[in-house]
C-alpha positions as CSV (number, residue, x, y, z in Angstrom):
1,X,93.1,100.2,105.0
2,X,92.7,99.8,101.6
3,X,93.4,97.1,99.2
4,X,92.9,97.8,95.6
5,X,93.7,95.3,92.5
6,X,93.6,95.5,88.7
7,X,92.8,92.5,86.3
8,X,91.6,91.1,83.2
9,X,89.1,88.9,82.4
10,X,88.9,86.2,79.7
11,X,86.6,86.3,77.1
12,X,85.4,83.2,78.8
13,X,83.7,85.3,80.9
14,X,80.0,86.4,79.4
15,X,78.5,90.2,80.2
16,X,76.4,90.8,83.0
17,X,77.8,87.7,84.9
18,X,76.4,88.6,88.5
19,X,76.2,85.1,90.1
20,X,79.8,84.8,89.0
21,X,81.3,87.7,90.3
22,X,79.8,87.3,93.4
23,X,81.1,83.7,93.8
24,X,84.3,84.3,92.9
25,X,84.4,87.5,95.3
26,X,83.1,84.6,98.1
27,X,86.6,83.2,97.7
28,X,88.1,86.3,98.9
29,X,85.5,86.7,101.9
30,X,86.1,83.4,103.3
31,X,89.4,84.5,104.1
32,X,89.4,88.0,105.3
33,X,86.3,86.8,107.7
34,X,88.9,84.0,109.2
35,X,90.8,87.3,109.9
36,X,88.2,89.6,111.3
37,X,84.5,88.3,111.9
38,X,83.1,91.8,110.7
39,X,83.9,90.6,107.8
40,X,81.8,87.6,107.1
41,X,78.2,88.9,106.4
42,X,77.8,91.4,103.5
43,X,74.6,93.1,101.9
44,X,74.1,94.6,98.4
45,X,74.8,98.6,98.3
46,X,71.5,100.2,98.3
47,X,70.1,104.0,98.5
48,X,69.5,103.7,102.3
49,X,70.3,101.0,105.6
50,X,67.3,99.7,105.9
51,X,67.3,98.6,102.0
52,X,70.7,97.4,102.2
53,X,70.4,95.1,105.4
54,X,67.2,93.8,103.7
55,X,69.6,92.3,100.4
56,X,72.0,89.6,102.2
57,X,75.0,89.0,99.0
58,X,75.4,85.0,100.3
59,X,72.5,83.0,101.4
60,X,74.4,79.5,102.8
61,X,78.0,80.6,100.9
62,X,76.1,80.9,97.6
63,X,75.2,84.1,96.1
64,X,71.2,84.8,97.2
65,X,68.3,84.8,94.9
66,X,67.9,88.6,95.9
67,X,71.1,90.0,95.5
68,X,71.4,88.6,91.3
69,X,68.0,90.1,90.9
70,X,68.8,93.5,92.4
71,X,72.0,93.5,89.9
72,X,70.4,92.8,87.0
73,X,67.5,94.8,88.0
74,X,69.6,97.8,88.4
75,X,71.5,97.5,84.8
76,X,68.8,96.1,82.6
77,X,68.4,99.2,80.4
78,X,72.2,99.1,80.5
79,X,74.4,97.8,77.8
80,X,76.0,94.0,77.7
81,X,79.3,95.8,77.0
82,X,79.5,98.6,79.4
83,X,81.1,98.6,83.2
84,X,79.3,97.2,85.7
85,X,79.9,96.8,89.1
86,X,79.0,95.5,92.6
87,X,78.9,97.1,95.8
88,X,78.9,95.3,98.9
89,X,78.9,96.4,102.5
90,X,79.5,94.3,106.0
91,X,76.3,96.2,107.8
92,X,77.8,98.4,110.4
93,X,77.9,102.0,110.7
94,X,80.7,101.8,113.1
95,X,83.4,103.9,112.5
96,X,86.0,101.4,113.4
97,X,84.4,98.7,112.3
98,X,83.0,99.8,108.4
99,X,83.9,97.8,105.6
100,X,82.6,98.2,101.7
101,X,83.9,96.7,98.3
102,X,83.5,97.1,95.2
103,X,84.2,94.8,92.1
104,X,84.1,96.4,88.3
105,X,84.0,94.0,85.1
106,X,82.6,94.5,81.8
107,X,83.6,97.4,79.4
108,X,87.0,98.4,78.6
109,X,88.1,101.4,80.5
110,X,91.6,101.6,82.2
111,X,90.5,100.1,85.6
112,X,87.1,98.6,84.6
113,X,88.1,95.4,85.9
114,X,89.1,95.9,89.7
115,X,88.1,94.9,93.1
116,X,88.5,97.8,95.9
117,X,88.2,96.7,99.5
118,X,87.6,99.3,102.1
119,X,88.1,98.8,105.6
120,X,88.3,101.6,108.6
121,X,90.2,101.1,111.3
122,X,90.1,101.7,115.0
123,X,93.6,104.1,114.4
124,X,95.7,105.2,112.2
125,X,98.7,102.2,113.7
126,X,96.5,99.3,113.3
127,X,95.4,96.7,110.4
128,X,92.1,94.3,111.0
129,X,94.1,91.6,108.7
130,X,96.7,91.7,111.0
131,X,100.6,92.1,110.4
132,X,102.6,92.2,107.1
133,X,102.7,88.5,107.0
134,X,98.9,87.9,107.7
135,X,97.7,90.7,104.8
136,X,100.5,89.4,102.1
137,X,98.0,86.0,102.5
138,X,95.1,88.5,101.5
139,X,96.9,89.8,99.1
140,X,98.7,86.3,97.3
141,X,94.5,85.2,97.4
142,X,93.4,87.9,95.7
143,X,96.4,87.3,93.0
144,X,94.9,83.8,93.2
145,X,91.2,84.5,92.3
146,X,91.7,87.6,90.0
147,X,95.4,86.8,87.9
148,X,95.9,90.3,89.5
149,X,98.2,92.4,87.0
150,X,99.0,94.0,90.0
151,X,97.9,94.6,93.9
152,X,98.4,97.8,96.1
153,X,97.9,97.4,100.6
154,X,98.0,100.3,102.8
155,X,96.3,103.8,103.7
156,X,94.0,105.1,100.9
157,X,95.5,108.1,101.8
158,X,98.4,107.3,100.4
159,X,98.0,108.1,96.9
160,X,98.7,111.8,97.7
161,X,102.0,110.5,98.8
162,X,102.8,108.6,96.3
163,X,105.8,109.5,93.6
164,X,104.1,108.8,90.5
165,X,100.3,109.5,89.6
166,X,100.8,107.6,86.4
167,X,101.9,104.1,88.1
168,X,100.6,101.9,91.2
169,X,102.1,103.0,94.4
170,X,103.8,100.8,97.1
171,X,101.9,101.9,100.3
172,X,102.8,99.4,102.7
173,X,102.5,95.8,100.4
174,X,102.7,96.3,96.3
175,X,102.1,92.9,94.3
176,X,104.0,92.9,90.8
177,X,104.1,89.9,88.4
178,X,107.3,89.7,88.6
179,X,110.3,87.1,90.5
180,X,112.2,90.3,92.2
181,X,115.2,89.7,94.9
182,X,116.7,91.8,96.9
183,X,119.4,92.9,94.6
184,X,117.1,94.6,92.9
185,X,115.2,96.2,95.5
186,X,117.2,96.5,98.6
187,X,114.9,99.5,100.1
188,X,112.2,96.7,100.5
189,X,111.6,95.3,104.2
190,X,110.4,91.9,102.6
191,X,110.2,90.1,99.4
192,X,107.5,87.4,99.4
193,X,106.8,85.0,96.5
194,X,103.3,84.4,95.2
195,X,103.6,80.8,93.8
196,X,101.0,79.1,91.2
197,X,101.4,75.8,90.1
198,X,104.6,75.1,91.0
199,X,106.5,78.2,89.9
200,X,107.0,81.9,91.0
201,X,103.8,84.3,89.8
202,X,105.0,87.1,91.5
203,X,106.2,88.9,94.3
204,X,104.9,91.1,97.4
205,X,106.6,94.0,98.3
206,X,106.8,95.0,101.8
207,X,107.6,98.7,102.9
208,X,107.3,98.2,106.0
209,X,107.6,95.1,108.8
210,X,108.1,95.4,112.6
211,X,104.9,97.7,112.7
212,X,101.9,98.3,110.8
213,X,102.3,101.2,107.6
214,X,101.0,105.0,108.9
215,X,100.5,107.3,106.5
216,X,101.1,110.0,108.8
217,X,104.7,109.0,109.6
218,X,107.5,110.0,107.2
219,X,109.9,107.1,107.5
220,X,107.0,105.2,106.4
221,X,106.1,107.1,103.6
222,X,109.8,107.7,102.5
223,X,110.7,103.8,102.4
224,X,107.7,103.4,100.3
225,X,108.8,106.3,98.0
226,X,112.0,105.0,97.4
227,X,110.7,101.2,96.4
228,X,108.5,103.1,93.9
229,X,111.8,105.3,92.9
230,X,113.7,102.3,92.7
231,X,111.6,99.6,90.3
232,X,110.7,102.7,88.1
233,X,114.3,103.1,87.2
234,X,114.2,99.4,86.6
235,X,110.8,99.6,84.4
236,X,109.0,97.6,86.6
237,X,106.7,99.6,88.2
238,X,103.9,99.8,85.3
239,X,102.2,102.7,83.7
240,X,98.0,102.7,84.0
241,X,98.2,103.0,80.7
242,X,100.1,100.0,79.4
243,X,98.3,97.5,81.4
C-alpha cells in the first residue's frame, strides 16, 4: 500500500532543515508503529544494507546525531534552494514486511514538497494499517502534520487505473480540503471529516469499506473511477498543476 501527500511549506521553514523534517516525520511514525511494529525503527537510505542498518533516523524519539550529518553530508555541494529529500527504510528485506519513505521539501517543482510511504503487503487483500477506519486515522495525521493539499491511500498500482493522469486519484481513501456530503458524492462508501481547531478541514473519501481496496478487482477499481468522475465534474478533484 501506498500513501502519498502533497504540501506546502511556509517560508517559516529555512533550507536544508534536516533535524526538522525528520521530527516532524516522527509524528507520523509514532502512529503507524502503534499499527504495525515493523514500523517503529527506521534507518537512513544508503548505497548498501550493511550502510543503512549502520544510520538509525531516531536515537530515543529524537532525530540521531548520524542521520543529520549524513543529510547534510550528502547535499553540501548542493544548492540551499533546490529539492532535497529523505529516504528512510524500516530494515527488513522481507517481502511482506518492507517498508521505505520518502519526504521532499525545498525547491519549487510540482511535487517538491511530498511525503511517500511505501509499504508491501503479505497479499494483494490486506492493509498493515488495518481497515478503512484505522488508515483514515493515518491519513487525517498526516493532514495534521503536513496541511496536506491533498492525500491519496491504496495500491501504487493504481495510477494506471486511474481516470485522469493530470489530477490525484481516489484509490481506496482520497483526502481533499474540502466539507463534501453525500449529495455530492453519492458513489463514495464513506465520507469522514478531518477536523482542526474546531471546524471541518477536510474530508476522506472512501471507495471502498467492508473489505480492504484490490487493484486487481474491477468493482474496486470502478467505484474509485466514478468518485474521480464524479468531483471532476464538480471541479473538485484538482489539477497537479494548480496546486
Amino acid at each position: 500500500m501506498n500513501l502519498f501527500a502533497q504540501h506546502r511549506d511556509s517560508g517559516a521553514v529555512s533550507s536544508s532543515a534536516f533535524e526538522f523534517h525528520i521530527r516532524r516525520l516522527r509524528l507520523l511514525v509514532d502512529l503507524i508503529s502503534q499499527k504495525d511494529s515493523t514500523l517503529a525503527n527506521w534507518y537512513i537510505q544508503a548505497d548498501t544494507i550493511v550502510e543503512a542498518l549502520q544510520c538509525n533516523v531516531y536515537e530515543n524519539n529524537e532525530p540521531s546525531k548520524a542521520a543529520i550529518l549524513a543529510l547534510s553530508n550528502e547535499y553540501k555541494n548542493v544548492s540551499q534552494s533546490a529539492t532535497k529529500s529523505i529516504g528512510i527504510w524500516n530494515g527488513t528485506e522481507s517481502e511482506e514486511e518492507g517498508a521505505t519513505a520518502y519526504v521532499s521539501f525545498d525547491g519549487g517543482g510540482e511535487i517538491s514538497q511530498m511525503i511517500d510511504l511505501e509499504m508491501s503487503e503479505k497479499n494483494c487483500r490486506s492493509s498493515r494499517l488495518g481497515d478503512y477506519k484505522s488508515v483514515a486515522e493515518v491519513i487525517a495525521r498526516t493532514v495534521g502534520i503536513y496541511e496536506s493539499l491533498y492525500v491519496t491511500f491504496g495500491p501504487r498500482k493504481y495510477a494506471t487505473e486511474a481516470v485522469f493522469d493530470d489530477r490525484p486519484g481516489v484509490s481506496w481513501m482520497l483526502y481533499l480540503p474540502h466539507v463534501l456530503t453525500l449529495a455530492q458524492v453519492p458513489e463514495a462508501r464513506a465520507l469522514i471529516q478531518v477536523v482542526r481547531d474546531g471546524g471541518q478541514q477536510g474530508t476522506i473519501i472512501v471507495s471502498v469499506t467492508d473489505e480492504v481496496f484490490d487493484v486487481n478487482n474491477r468493482e474496486h477499481v470502478k467505484a474509485a473511477n466514478d468518485i474521480e468522475i464524479r468531483l471532476a465534474d464538480q471541479n473538485l478533484l484538482p489539477r497537479f498543476v494548480d496546486l
